[in-house]
C-alpha positions as CSV (number, residue, x, y, z in Angstrom):
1,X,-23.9,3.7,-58.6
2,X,-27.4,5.1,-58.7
3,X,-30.6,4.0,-60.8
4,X,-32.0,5.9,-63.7
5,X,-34.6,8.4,-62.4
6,X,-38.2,8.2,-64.4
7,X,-40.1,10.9,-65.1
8,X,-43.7,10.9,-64.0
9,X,-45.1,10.3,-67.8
10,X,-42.8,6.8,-68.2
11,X,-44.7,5.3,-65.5
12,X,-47.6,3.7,-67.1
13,X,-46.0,2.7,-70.3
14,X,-46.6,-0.7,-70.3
15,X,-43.7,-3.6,-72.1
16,X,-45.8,-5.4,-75.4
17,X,-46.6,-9.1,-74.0
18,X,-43.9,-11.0,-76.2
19,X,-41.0,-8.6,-74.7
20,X,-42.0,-9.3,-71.1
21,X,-40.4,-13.0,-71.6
22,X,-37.5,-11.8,-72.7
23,X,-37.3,-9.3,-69.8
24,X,-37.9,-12.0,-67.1
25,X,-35.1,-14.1,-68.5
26,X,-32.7,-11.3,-68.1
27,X,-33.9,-10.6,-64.0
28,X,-33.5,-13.8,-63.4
29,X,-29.6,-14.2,-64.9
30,X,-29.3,-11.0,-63.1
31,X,-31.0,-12.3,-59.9
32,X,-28.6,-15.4,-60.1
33,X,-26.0,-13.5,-57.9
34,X,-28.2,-13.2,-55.3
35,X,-29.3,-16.9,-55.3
36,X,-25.3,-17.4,-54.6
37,X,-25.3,-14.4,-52.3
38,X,-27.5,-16.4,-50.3
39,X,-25.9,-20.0,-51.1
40,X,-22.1,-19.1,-49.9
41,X,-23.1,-17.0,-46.8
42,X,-25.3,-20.3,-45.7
43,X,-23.7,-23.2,-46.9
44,X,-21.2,-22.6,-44.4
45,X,-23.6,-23.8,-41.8
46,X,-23.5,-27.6,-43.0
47,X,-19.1,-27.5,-42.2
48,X,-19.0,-25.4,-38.8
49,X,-18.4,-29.0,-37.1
50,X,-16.3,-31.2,-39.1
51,X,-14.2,-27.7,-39.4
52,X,-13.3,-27.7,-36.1
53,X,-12.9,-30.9,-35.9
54,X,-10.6,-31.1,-38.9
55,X,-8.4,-28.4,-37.8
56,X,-8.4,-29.0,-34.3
57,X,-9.7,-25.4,-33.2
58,X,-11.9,-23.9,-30.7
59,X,-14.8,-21.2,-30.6
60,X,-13.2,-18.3,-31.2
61,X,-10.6,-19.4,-33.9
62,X,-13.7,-21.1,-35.6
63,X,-15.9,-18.0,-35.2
64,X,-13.0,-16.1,-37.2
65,X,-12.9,-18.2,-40.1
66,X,-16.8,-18.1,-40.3
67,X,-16.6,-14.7,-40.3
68,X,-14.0,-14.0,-42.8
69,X,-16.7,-13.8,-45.5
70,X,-18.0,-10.6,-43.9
71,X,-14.8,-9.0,-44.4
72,X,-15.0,-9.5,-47.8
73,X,-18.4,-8.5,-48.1
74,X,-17.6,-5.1,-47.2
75,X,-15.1,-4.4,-49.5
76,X,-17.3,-6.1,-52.4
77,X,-20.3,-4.1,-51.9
78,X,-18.2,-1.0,-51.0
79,X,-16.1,-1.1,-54.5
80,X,-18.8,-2.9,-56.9
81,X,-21.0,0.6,-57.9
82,X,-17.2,2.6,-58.7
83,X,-16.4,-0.6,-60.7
84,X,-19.4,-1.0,-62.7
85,X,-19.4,2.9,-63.9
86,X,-15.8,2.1,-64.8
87,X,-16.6,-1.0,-67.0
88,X,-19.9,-1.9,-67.0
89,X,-22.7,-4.0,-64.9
90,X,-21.8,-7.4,-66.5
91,X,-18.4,-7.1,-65.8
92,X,-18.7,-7.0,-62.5
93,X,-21.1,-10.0,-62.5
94,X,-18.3,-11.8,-64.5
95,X,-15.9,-10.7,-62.0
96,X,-18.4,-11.7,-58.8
97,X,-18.7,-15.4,-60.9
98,X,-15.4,-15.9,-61.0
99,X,-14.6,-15.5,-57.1
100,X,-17.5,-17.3,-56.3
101,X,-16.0,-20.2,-58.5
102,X,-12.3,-19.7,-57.3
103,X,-14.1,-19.3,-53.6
104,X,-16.0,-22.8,-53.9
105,X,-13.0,-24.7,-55.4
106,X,-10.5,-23.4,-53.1
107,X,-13.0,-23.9,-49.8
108,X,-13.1,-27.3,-50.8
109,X,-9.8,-29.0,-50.9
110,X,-7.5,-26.2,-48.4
111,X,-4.8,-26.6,-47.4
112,X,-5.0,-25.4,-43.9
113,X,-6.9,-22.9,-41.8
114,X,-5.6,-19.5,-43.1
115,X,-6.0,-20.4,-46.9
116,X,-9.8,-21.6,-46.2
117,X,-10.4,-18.1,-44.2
118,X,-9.0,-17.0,-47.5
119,X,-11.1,-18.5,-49.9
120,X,-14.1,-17.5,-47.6
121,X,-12.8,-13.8,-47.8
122,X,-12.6,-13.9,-51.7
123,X,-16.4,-15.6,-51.8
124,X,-17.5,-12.5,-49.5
125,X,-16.2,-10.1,-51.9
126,X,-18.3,-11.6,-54.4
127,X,-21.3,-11.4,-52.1
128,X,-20.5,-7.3,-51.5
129,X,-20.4,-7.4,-55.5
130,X,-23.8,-9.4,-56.0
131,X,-26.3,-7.6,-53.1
132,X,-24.9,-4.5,-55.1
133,X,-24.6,-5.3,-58.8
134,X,-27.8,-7.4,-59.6
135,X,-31.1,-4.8,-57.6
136,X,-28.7,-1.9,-59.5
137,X,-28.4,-4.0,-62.8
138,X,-32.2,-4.8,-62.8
139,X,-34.1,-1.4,-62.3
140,X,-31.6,-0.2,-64.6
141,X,-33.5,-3.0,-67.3
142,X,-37.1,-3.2,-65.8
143,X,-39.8,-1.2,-68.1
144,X,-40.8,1.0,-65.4
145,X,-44.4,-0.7,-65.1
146,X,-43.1,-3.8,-64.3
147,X,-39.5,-2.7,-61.7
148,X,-41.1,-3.2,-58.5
149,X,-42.4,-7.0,-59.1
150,X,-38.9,-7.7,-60.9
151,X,-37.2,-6.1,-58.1
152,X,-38.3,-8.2,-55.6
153,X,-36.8,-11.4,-58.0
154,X,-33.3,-10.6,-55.8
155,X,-34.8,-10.9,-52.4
156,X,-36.5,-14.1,-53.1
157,X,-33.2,-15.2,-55.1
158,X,-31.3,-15.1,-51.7
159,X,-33.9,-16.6,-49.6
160,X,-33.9,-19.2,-52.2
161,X,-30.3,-19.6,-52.0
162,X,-30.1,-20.3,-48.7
163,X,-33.1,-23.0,-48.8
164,X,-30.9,-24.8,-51.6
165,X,-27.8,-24.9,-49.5
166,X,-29.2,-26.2,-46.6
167,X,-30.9,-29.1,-48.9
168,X,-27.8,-30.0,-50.6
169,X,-25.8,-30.1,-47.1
170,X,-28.7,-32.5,-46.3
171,X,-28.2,-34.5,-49.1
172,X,-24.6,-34.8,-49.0
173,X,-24.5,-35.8,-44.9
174,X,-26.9,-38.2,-45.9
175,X,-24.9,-40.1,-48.5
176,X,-22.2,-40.1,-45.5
177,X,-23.7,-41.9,-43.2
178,X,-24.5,-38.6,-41.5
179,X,-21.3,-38.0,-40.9
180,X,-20.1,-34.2,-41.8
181,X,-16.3,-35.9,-42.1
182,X,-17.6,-39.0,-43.7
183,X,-15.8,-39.7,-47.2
184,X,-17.7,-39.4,-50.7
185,X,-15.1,-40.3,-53.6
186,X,-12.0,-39.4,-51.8
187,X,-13.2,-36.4,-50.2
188,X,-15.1,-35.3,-46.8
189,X,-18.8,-34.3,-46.6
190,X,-18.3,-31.0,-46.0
191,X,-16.0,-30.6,-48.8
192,X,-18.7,-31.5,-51.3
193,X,-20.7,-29.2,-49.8
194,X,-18.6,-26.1,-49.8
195,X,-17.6,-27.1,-53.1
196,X,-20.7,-27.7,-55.1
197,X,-21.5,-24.2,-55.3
198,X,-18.9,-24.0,-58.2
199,X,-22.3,-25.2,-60.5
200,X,-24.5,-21.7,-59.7
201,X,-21.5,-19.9,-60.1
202,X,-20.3,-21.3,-63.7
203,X,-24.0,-20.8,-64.5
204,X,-23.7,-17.0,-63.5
205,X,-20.7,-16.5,-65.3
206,X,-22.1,-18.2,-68.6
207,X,-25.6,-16.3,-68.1
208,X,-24.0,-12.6,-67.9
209,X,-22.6,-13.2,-71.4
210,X,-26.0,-13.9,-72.7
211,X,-27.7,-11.0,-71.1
212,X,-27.8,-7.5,-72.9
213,X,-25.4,-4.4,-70.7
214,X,-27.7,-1.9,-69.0
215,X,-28.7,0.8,-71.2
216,X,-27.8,3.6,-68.5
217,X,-24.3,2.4,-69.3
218,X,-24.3,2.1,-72.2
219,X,-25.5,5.8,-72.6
220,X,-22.9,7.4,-70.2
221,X,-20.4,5.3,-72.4
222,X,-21.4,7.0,-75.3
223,X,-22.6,3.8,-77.1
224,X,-26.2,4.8,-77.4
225,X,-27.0,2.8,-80.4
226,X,-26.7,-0.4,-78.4
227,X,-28.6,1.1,-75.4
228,X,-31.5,1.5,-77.8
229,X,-31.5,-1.6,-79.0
230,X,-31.5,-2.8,-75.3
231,X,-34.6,-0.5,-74.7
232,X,-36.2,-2.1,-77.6
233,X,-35.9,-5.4,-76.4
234,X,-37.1,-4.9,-73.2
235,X,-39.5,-2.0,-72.8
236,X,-41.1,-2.9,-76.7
237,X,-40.3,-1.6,-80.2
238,X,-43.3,0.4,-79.7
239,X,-41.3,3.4,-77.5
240,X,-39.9,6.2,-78.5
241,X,-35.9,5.5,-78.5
242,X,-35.0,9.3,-79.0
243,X,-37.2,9.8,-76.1
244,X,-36.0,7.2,-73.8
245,X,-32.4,8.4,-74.7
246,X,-33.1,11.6,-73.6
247,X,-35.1,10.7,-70.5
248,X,-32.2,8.8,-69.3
249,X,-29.3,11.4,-70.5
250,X,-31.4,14.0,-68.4
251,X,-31.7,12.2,-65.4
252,X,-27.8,11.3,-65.4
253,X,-26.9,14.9,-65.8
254,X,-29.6,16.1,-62.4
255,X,-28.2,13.4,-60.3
256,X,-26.4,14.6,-57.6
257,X,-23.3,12.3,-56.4
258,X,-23.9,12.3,-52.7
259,X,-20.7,12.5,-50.4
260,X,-20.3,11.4,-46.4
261,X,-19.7,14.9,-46.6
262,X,-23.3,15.7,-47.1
263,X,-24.4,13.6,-44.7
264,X,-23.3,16.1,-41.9
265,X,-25.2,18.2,-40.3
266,X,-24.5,21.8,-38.6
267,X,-22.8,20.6,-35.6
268,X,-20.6,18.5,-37.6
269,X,-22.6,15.2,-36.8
270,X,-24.2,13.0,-39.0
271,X,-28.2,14.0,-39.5
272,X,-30.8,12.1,-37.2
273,X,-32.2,10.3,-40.4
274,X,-29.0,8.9,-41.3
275,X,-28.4,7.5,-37.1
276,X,-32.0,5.9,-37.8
277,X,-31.0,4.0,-40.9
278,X,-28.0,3.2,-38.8
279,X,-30.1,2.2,-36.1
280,X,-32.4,0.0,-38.4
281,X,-29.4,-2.1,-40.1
282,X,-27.8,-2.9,-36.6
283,X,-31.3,-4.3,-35.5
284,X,-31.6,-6.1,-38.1
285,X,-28.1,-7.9,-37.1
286,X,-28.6,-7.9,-33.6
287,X,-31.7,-10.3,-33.0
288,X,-29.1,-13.0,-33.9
289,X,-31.0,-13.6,-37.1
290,X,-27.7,-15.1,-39.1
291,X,-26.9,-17.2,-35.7
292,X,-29.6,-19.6,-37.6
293,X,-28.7,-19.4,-41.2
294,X,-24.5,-19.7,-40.3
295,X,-24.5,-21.7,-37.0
296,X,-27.7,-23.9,-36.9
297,X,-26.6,-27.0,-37.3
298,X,-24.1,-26.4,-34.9
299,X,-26.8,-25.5,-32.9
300,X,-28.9,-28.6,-32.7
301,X,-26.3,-30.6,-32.4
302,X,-25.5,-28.9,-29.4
303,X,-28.3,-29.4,-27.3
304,X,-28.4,-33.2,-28.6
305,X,-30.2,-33.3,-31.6
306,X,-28.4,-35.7,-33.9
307,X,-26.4,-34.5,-37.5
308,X,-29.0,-35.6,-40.0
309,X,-32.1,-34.4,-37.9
310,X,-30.1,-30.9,-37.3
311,X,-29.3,-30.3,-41.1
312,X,-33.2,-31.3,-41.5
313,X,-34.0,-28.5,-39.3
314,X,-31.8,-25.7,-40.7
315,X,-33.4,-26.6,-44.5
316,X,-37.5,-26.3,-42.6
317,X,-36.3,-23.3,-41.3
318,X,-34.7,-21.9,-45.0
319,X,-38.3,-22.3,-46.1
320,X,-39.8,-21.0,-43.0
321,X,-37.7,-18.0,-44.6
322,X,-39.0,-17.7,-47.8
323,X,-42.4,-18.3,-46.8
324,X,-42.2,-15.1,-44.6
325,X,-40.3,-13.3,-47.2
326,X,-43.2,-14.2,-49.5
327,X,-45.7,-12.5,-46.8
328,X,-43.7,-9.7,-46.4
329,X,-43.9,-8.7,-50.1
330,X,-47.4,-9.2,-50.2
331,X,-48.5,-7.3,-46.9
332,X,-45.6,-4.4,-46.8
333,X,-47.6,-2.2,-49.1
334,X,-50.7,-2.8,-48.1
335,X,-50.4,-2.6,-44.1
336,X,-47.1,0.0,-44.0
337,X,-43.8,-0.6,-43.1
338,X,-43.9,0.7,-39.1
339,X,-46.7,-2.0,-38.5
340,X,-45.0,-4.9,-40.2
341,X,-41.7,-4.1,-38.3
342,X,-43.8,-4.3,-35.4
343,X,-45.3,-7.3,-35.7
344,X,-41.9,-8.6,-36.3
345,X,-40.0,-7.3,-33.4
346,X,-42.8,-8.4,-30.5
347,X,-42.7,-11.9,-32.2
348,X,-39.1,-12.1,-32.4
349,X,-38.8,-11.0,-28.8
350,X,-41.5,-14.2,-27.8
351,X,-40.0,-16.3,-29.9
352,X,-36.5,-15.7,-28.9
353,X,-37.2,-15.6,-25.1
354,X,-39.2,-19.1,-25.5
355,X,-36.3,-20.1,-27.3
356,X,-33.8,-18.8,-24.4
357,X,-36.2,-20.6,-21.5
358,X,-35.7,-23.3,-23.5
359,X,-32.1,-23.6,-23.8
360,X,-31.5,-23.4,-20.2
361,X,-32.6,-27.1,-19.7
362,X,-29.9,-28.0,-22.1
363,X,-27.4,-30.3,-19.4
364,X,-24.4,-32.7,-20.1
365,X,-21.3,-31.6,-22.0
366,X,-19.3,-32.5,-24.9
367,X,-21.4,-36.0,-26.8
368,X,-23.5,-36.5,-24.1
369,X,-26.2,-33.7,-24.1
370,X,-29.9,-34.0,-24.0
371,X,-32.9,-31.3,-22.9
372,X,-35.9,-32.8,-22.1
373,X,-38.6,-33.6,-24.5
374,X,-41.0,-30.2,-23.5
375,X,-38.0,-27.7,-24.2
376,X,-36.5,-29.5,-27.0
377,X,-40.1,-29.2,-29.2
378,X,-40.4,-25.6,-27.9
379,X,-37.3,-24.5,-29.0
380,X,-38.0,-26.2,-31.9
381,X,-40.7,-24.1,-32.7
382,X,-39.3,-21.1,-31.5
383,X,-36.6,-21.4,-33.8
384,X,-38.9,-21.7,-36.4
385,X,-41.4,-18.8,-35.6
386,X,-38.5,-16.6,-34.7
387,X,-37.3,-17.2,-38.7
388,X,-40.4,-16.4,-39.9
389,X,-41.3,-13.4,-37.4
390,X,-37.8,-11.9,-39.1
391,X,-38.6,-12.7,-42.5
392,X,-42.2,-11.6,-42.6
393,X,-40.5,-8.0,-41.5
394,X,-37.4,-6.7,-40.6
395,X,-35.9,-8.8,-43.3
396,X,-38.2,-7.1,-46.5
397,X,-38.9,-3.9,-44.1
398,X,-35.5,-2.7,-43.7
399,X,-34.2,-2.7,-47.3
400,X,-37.7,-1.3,-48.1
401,X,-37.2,1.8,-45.6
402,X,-33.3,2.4,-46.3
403,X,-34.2,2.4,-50.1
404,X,-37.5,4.9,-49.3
405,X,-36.7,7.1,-46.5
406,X,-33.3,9.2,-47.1
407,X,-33.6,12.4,-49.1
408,X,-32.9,12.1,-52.6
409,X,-29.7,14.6,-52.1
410,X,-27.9,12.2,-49.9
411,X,-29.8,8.9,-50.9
412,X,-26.7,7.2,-52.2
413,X,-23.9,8.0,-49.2
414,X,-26.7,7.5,-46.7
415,X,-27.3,3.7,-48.0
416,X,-23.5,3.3,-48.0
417,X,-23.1,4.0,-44.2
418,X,-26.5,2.2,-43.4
419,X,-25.1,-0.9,-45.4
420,X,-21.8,-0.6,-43.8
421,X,-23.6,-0.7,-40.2
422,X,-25.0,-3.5,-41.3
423,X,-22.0,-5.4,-42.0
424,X,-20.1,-4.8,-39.1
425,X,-23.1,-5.7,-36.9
426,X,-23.6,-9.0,-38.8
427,X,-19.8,-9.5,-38.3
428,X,-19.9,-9.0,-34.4
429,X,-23.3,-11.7,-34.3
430,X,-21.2,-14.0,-35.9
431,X,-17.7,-14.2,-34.6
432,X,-19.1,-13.8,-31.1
433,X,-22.1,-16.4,-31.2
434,X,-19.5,-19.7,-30.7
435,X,-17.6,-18.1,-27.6
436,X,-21.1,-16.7,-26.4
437,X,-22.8,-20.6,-26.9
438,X,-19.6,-21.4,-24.9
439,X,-20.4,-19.8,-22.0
440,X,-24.4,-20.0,-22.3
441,X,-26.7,-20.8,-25.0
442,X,-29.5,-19.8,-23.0
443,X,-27.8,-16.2,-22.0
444,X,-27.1,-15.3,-25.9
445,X,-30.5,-16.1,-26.5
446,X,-31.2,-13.5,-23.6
447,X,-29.4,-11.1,-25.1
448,X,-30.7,-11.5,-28.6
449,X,-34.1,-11.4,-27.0
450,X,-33.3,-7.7,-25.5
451,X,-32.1,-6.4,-28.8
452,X,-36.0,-7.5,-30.2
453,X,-37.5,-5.9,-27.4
454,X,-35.5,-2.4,-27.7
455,X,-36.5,-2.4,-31.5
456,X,-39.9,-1.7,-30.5
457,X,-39.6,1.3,-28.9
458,X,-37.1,2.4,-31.6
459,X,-39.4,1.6,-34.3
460,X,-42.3,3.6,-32.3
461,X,-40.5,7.0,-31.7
462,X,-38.0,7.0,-34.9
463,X,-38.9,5.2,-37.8
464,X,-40.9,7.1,-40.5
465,X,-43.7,5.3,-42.5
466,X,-43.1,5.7,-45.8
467,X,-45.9,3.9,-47.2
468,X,-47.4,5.8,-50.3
469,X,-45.0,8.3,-50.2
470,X,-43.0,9.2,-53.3
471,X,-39.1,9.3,-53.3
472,X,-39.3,13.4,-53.6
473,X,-40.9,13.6,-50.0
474,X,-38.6,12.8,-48.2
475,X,-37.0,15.7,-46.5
């Protein structure tokens, strides 16, 4: 599913004041699925203990059903665009509500360890739907004048989530006692907090039956008298309908469906641009970044930090994250792409090998672990600076670049591989981290650390700047 291309002349036309309410209203419904996109892949972090403890499994069985999610994701995002040309962008938010909803309920109360990887593989496919449906949905809405600052209402949507998530886990440990199996009204902490996310995701469902269909599909389903009502409503009675119509009718007829076909080059290979935005989503996954927002209470609590003060921890560092995200947005046109990534990656690498030195005083084993008071506060703050290293850049700059830097003929497939690299990557960071903490916290830090450093020189000799560069230059 691609985005209506503007022409050149659309671009300064400006939404009247009294539509631009009505607008925001809709970006935010819209935006809703990424809140929960980043809700249910964090919220997991506040139930990695009482999990295993519930169900009596190690590392790697654990590490399985965290990752179950990811599974899902794939297939959602990989199936969402086909769906929504079939039946339209709020149907698939309707359908993405409702597995969220099913996905909270039945996360909460399961009835053993294969039904919960189960409900956490039905609550990924609703996350593959969401990071798809809502940044296609809204520049499909957005008056051109005002796409780019209502684009960016998704990314701070999931950074948002994930704050919220880590607050309520917070706030439910706290009313039991700090314990993550402690009971609250006949059920265990961390069933409250896998299963409160059932309220965001009624509220999406009831918001995409109050928001108008996109007027692109509308148009290609031959109900164009709706789709300019739509364009009235959000772009200002003052535009010419017939014009807009046609603008849009045009632009679906030019596009060109990109296949993996096309991303081939002569020797049957896939082109070098395509291996860099490869290269770029694995990075991304490789510095361990969702080792934090899955695993960090976990984490904490196992280099002796106890349960309250670790879920503390994991909500500083959810708004450690949207403070660098808020950075990102602010600097990444004005300073380029290149040098924000690189800014990132050396401070990742520092942060993460302060974080590894750290780690490596950890001693004792099962309940009875400590690190002394030096390396506990530095890894602390590593933790903290590392999060906001990754947020202030690779986690803005790499959507940013994917989006920008692949040929308009092969756009669409290329983002579908890049995305698919992504996935898998963030999969094998997250079912290995428990086996790899296993064997030594310090060492995966290590590791994560090399992956930061190699970025650098990876960023230096492949990465294109795009910055100020229009869509039609890339070649």
């Amino acid at each position: 599913m691609t985005t209506t291309a503007q022409p050149p002349q659309t671009e300064g036309r400006k939404a009247r004041p009294e539509h631009l309410g009505h607008v925001i209203f809709i970006t935010a419904a819209a935006a809703m699925g990424g809140f929960l996109f980043g809700y249910d892949s964090s919220v997991i972090n506040g139930a990695v203990e009482a999990i295993r403890g519930k169900f009596g499994i190690g590392s790697e069985a654990l590490a399985q059903v965290i990752a179950a999610a990811l599974i899902g994701c794939a297939v959602g995002a990989a199936t969402a665009g086909r769906i929504a040309d079939r039946i339209g962008r709020i149907r698939v938010m309707q359908i993405a509500a409702a597995l969220f909803t099913v996905s909270a309920v039945g996360s909460a109360v399961p009835f053993a360890l294969w039904d919960l990887a189960m409900w956490r593989v039905f609550g990924g496919v609703a996350i593959g739907m969401a990071s798809v449906i809502g940044p296609a949905y809204i520049a499909e809405v957005a008056p051109p004048a005002y796409r780019g600052r209502l684009a960016s209402f998704q990314q701070a949507a999931i950074v948002i989530g994930i704050a919220v998530s880590q607050l309520v886990n917070w706030g439910v440990l706290k009313l039991a006692d700090g314990e993550q199996r402690g009971e609250i009204a006949g059920f265990e902490a961390w069933q409250w907090m896998l299963g409160v996310m059932v309220v965001p995701a009624v509220l999406y469902g009831a918001l995409s039956f109050v928001i108008p269909e996109s007027p692109r599909f509308l148009i290609s389903a031959g109900r164009t008298d709706e789709a300019r009502k739509v364009l009235a409503d959000v772009e200002g009675k003052g535009v010419d309908l017939d014009t807009r119509v046609t603008e849009i009718e045009t632009a679906m007829r030019s596009e060109h469906k990109s296949t993996f076909r096309d991303l081939l080059g002569s020797r049957g290979g896939l082109l070098p641009i395509v291996w860099i935005g490869i290269g770029l989503s694995v990075f991304q996954q490789l510095v361990g970044i969702n080792v934090i927002f899955y695993y960090s209470s976990s984490l904490w609590q196992s280099v002796g930090i106890d349960p309250s003060s670790s879920f503390l921890y994991s909500f500083t560092t959810s708004i450690i994250n949207i403070a660098g995200t808020v950075i990102a947005m602010v600097f990444v046109d004005r300073i380029g792409r290149k040098p924000l990534a690189l800014i990132g990656s050396i401070g990742m690498a520092f942060s993460l090998g302060a974080a590894a030195w750290a780690f490596s005083y950890k001693t004792g084993s099962g309940a009875d672990i400590s690190m002394p008071d030096l390396q506990g506060t530095v890894a602390l703050v590593a933790a903290h600076a590392f999060v906001l290293f990754f947020a202030l850049s690779w986690g803005v700059v790499v959507w940013v670049l994917l989006g920008e830097m692949f040929p308009n003929r092969i756009r669409a497939a290329a983002l579908g591989v890049a995305a698919s690299a992504q996935w898998v990557a963030n999969w094998l960071i997250t079912v290995s981290f428990p086996s790899l903490s296993d064997w030594n916290l310090s060492g995966a830090y290590v590791i994560y650390t090399v992956f930061a450093l190699l970025s650098v020189p990876f960023i230096l000799k492949w990465v294109p700047e795009t910055k100020g560069k229009a869509l039609e230059e890339m070649g």
